[in-house]
C-alpha positions in Angstrom: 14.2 49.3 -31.6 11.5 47.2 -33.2 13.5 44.2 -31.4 13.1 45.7 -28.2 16.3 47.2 -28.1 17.1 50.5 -26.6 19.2 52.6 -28.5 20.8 55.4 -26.5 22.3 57.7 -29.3 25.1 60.5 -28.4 26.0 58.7 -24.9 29.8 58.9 -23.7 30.5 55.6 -21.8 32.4 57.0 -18.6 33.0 54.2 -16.3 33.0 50.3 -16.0 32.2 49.4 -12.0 33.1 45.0 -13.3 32.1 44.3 -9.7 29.3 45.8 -9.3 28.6 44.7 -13.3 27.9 48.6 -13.8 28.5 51.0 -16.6 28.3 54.7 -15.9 27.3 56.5 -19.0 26.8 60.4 -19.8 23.4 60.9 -22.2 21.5 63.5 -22.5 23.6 66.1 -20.6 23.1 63.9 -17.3 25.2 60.9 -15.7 23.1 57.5 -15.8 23.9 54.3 -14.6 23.1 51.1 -16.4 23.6 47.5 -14.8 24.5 44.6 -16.9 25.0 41.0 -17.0 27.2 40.9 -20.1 29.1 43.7 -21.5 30.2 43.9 -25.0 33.2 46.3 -26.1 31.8 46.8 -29.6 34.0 49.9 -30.3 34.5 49.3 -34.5 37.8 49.8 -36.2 40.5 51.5 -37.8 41.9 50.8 -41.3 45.3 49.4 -40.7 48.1 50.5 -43.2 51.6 48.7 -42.6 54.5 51.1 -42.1 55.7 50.1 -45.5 52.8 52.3 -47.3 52.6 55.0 -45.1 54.5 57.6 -47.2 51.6 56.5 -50.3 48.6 56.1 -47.8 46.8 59.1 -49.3 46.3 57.5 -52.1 45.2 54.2 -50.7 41.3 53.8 -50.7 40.5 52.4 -46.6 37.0 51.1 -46.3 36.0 51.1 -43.2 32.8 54.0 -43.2 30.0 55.1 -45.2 32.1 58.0 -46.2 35.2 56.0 -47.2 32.5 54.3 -49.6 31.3 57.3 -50.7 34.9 58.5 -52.1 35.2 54.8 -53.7 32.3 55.6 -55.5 33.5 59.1 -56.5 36.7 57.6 -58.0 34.9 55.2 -59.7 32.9 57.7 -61.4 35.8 59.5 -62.1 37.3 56.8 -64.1 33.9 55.6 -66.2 33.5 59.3 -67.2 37.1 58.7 -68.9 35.4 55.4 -70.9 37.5 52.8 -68.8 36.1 50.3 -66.5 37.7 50.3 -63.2 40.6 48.0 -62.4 40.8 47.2 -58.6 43.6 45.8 -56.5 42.0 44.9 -53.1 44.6 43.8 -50.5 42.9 41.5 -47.6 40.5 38.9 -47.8 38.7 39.3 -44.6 35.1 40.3 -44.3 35.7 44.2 -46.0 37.9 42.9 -48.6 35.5 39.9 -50.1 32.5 42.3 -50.0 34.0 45.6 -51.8 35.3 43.1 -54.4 32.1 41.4 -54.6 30.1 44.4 -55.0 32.7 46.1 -57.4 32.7 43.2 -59.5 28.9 42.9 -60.0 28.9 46.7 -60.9 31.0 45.2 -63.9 34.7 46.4 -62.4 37.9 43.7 -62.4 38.8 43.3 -59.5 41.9 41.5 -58.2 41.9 40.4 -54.4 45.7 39.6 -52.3 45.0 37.7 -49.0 48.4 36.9 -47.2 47.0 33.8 -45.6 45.8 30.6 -47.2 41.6 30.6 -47.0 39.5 34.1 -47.4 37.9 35.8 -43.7 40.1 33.2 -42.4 38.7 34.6 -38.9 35.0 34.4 -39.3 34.7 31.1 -41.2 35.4 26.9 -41.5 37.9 25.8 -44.0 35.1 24.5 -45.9 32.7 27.4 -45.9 35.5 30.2 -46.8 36.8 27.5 -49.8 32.9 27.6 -51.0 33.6 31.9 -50.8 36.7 31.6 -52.6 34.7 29.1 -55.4 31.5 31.8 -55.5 33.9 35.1 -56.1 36.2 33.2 -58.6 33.0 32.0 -60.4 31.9 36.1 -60.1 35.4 37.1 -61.7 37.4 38.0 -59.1 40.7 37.6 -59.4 42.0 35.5 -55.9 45.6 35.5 -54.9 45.9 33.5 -51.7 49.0 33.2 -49.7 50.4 36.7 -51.3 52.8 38.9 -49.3 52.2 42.4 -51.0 55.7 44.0 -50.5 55.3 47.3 -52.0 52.3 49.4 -54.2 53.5 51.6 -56.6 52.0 54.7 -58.8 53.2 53.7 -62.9 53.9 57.0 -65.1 50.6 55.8 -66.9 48.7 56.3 -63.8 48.0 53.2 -63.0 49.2 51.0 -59.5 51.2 48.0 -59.6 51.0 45.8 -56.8 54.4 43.9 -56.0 54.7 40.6 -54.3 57.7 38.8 -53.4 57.6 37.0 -56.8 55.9 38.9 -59.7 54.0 42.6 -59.9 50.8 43.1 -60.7 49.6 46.4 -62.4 47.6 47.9 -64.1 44.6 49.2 -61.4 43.6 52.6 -61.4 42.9 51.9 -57.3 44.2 50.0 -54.2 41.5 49.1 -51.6 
C-alpha cells in the first residue's frame, strides 16, 4: 500500500474478458470490474508428494504456509525438550528447500539437503550464482547431495527416518521436509 498498490482483500476473481483485457471480480459483496494491461496468475502452490510417499505423507513435514512452519517449529521443540538437536532430511533444493535448511541450520540443527538435479533452485538462478548458494550453505553446514534420486523414506524402530537413494541410505533424522 505504501507503494501505491491497492490491495483488495477477500475478492473472488470471477471472470477474465482477454479481449477486452478485463477481469470481473466479486469484493465486498458486489461485482466490480477492473481493466488491465498485464495480468498475472499469481495463484501460490501446493506441496507436491510423489505417489511413491503417499501412504507415509502424514508424517512428511510440507512447507509451503505460515502454518506448515508453525508445526516445523512445534516438532522441533518437541525434540530439544528430549535433549537432542534436530536432524533434518530436506528433499529439494529449490527456493523452499535452501531456505528451511538455511534457517534450521543457523538455529544450530543438521540438516542434510537431496536435490535430484545437478545445481540448487536450478529454476530461479545462473549456474554460477546457484554454485556460489551451494558454496555459502556447505560453508553454513549443510549437508548437499546433488544429483540424488530419493527412492523411498522410511520410519527406523528407533524413531528415526532414513532416506534411501538409489545407491546408499541415509538415516538417522528425526524429520523429512
Amino acid at each position: 500500500r505504501s507503494q501505491g498498490i491497492e490491495v483488495l482483500e477477500s475478492t473472488q476473481a470471477l471472470k477474465i474478458e482477454r479481449a477486452q483485457k478485463k477481469l470481473q471480480i466479486e469484493h465486498e459483496n458486489s461485482v466490480q470490474e477492473l481493466s488491465y494491461d498485464i495480468l498475472i496468475l499469481a495463484t501460490g502452490s501446493a506441496a507436491f508428494i510423489p505417489p511413491p510417499f503417499q501412504p507415509i505423507a502424514s508424517d512428511l513435514h510440507v512447507i509451503n504456509s505460515l502454518e506448515d512452519l508453525k508445526a516445523l517449529r512445534r516438532l522441533r521443540q518437541e525434540i530439544l525438550e528430549t535433549n537432542q538437536r534436530p536432524q533434518w532430511a530436506v528433499i529439494g533444493g529449490g527456493l523452499i528447500g535452501c531456505e528451511v535448511g538455511a534457517d534450521l541450520t543457523k538455529a544450530g540443527d543438521q540438516v542434510t539437503l537431496f536435490h535430484a538435479q545437478s545445481k540448487l533452485m536450478e529454476r530461479q538462478l545462473e549456474e554460477d550464482d546457484s554454485v556460489k548458494l551451494e558454496h555459502l550453505l556447505a560453508a553454513e553446514g549443510i549437508q548437499i547431495h546433488l544429483n540424488i534420486d530419493v527412492t523411498g523414506i522410511e520410519k527406523r524402530s528407533s524413531g528415526h527416518w532414513c532416506v534411501i537413494t538409489k545407491n546408499e541410505g541415509f538415516s538417522g533424522f528425526h524429520g523429512v521436509l
